[in-house]
Phi, psi and omega in degrees: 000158181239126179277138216183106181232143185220126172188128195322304186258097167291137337284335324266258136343310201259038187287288160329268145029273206264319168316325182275339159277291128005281223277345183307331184080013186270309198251154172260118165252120181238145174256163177222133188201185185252341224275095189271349192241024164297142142299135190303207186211106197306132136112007188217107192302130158268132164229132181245148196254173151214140163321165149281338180190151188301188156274174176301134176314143168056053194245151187277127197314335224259324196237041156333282176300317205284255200336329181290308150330323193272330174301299166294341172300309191299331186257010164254354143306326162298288174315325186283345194272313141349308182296288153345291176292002189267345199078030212269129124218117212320135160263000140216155175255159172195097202243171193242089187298344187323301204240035154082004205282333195265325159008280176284335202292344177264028167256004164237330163237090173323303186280011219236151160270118198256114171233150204242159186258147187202113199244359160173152181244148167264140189216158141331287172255145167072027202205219203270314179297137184069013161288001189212111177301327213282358192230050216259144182284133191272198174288340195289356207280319182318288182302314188296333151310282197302348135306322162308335232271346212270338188295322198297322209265319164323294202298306179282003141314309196264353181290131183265318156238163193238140184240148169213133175316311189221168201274008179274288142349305190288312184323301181320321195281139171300132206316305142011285166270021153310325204260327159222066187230139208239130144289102204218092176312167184273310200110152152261129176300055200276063165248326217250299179294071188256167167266130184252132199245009185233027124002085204216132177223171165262105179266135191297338162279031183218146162268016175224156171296164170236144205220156186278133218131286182316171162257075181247125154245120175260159176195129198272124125245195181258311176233168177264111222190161201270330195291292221263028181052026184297334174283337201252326134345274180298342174260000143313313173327297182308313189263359144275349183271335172298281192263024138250091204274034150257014187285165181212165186210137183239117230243070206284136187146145193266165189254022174261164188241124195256333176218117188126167181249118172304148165325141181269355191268010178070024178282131167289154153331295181310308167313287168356267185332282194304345181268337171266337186229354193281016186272330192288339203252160171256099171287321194312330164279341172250148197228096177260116190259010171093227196238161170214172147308119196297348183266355127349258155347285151328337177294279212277015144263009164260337178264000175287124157297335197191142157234111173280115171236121177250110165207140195305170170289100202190179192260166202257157220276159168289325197284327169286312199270006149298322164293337150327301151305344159269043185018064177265114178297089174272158174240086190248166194284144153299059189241160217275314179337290172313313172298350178273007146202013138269077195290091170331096130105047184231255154282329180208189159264145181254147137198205221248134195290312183308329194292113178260332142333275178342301189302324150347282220302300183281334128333319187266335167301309168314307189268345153272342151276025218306343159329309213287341180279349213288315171310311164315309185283332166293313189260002168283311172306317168283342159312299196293326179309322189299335209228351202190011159317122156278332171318315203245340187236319161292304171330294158320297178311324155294303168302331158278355146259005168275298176318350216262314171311308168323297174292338177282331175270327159310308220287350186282337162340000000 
């Protein structure tokens, strides 16, 4: 069969996917992406797109995104229409509505079943906007939401099927387009993400290893930012390194702002954070390394005693339930993501995302009882195996909705 997936950042979602297909020798796969320094994928054609142009100068804050969606859609139409005269034609499409790239593809293959990834609707209420009292939203936040919203809506028009990761996600989309929106994870690899208990790395600002065992805390994001809780994090510190001082902390995350709005003085988070508490920390003990390599990563979530995940009511990160899978004792906010798989004193712990006490509190318990957790850390792993495996429960799932498309466009022949 010929396969045909589009997302600015190859691969992204569709890593598992287009690889398990990719790799079968059954199928012809083509990626359509922005992304040139990805490693290819066996058995799978990269063709990288570039807009034709930015957006308009002075273009109203309110229609950015919009434009910006219709620019990668048009020139990802182009390819596909290339594709097309080449004789190239999909028997399913399959895309990332975010950034508008699916838009167009059933103007060039009308007949072909589209299934678009839809990773969060924006609201007013009840989600991210205004989760921070301290950031509470004027009027314009209202109408300029409900304007981001036209990529979403574009996007499930055109869409035959819907994929949304966690059914919390799925929540978010107004009730309507529930019925063809299928909750489906991408997976976790827990054959590759495991607990290791003789686990051992180098952090390059330390002259000693860190080994599993230790009084290690971690904590992930892609960038350090407030949506993934680094202030409430980081104003935590102080009173845990104070009373565990053989305790270390490992700090994984890039200084970009990936959700949220930047500092207007051009300060990174971090600088902030370090300019308020950073006279209270023992730097020899805190280790911020940066963006890493996932065999990295996996590393330093096999020697963490406690792992923290912070996060606004947002979609929720690849990274807790890989510490999960990794037997990670997590300490997570007590927000709506998390609670859809994390259960307080079951598989992890919870608390109040604001709270840096709290956040203290339970952390410095974890490390000092860490015995007393070792079931909790069994049944976080085992959460994920049940629920969110890629081999035995994602992978499938996925595959059966691209059949599930396959058949639909038949039975509509």
């Amino acid at each position: 069969m010929k396969f045909l997936f589009v997302h600015q950042n190859f691969p992204g979602q569709y890593l598992h996917l287009a690889r398990h297909l990719g790799a079968s020798g059954k199928h012809e796969v083509v990626y359509i992406t922005q992304r040139r320094d990805a490693s290819a994928l066996p058995g799978v054609k990269k063709i990288v797109y570039k807009p034709q142009r930015l957006i308009t100068p002075g273009m109203h804050h309110y229609l950015r995104d919009a434009e910006a969606g219709i620019l990668n859609a048009q020139e990802v139409a182009r390819v596909a229409l290339s594709l097309k005269n080449s004789g190239f034609v999909p028997d399913v499409m399959v895309g990332h509505n975010g950034w508008g790239e699916i838009w167009y593809l059933k103007e060039v293959f009308p007949d072909t079943p589209l299934i678009g990834y839809f990773e969060f609707f924006y609201s007013l209420y009840g989600a991210d906007v205004g989760f921070d009292p301290a950031d509470m939203p004027g009027f314009d936040a209202g109408p300029r939401i409900r304007t981001k919203n036209t990529g979403n809506l574009l996007g499930l028009d055109v869409a035959d099927i819907g994929q949304c990761p966690t059914q919390w996600q799925r929540s978010r989309y107004p009730e309507r387009y529930h019925s063809k929106l299928n909750v489906v994870h991408e997976g976790i690899n827990t054959d590759l993400i495991v607990p290791d208990p003789t686990a051992w790395l180098h952090i390059a600002d330390s002259s000693q290893n860190i080994s599993a065992g230790n009084e290690i805390v971690t904590y992930v994001a892609r960038n350090l930012e407030p949506y993934r809780g680094f202030r409430s994090f980081m104003r935590s510190l102080p009173s845990i390194l104070s009373r565990r001082p053989n305790a270390r902390v490992i700090i994984v995350g890039g200084d970009e702002v990936s959700y949220g709005a930047a500092l207007p003085d051009g300060k990174t988070y971090r600088q902030q954070m370090m300019q308020e508490v950073g006279n209270e920390l023992d730097l020899t003990r805190v280790h911020f390394v940066g963006k890493v390599p996932h065999t990295t990563f996996t590393k330093i979530l096999q020697v963490s005693r406690v792992h923290v995940y912070l996060t606004y009511p947002f979609v929720l990160s690849w990274s807790m339930l890989e510490a999960m899978s990794a037997g990670c004792l997590v300490v997570g906010s007590a927000t709506a993501p998390v609670q859809e798989v994390i259960r307080h004193g079951e598989n992890g712990l919870l608390v109040d995302f604001f709270s840096s006490e709290e956040i203290a509190d339970r952390v410095v318990e974890v490390l000092e009882s860490a015995g007393d957790y070792e079931q909790m850390r069994k049944n976080a792993r085992q959460t994920v195996i049940e629920n969110y495996d890629l081999k035995t429960i994602c992978l499938p799932r996925q595959l059966k909705l691209l059949q599930k498309a396959i058949d639909r466009t038949s039975l509509m022949a």
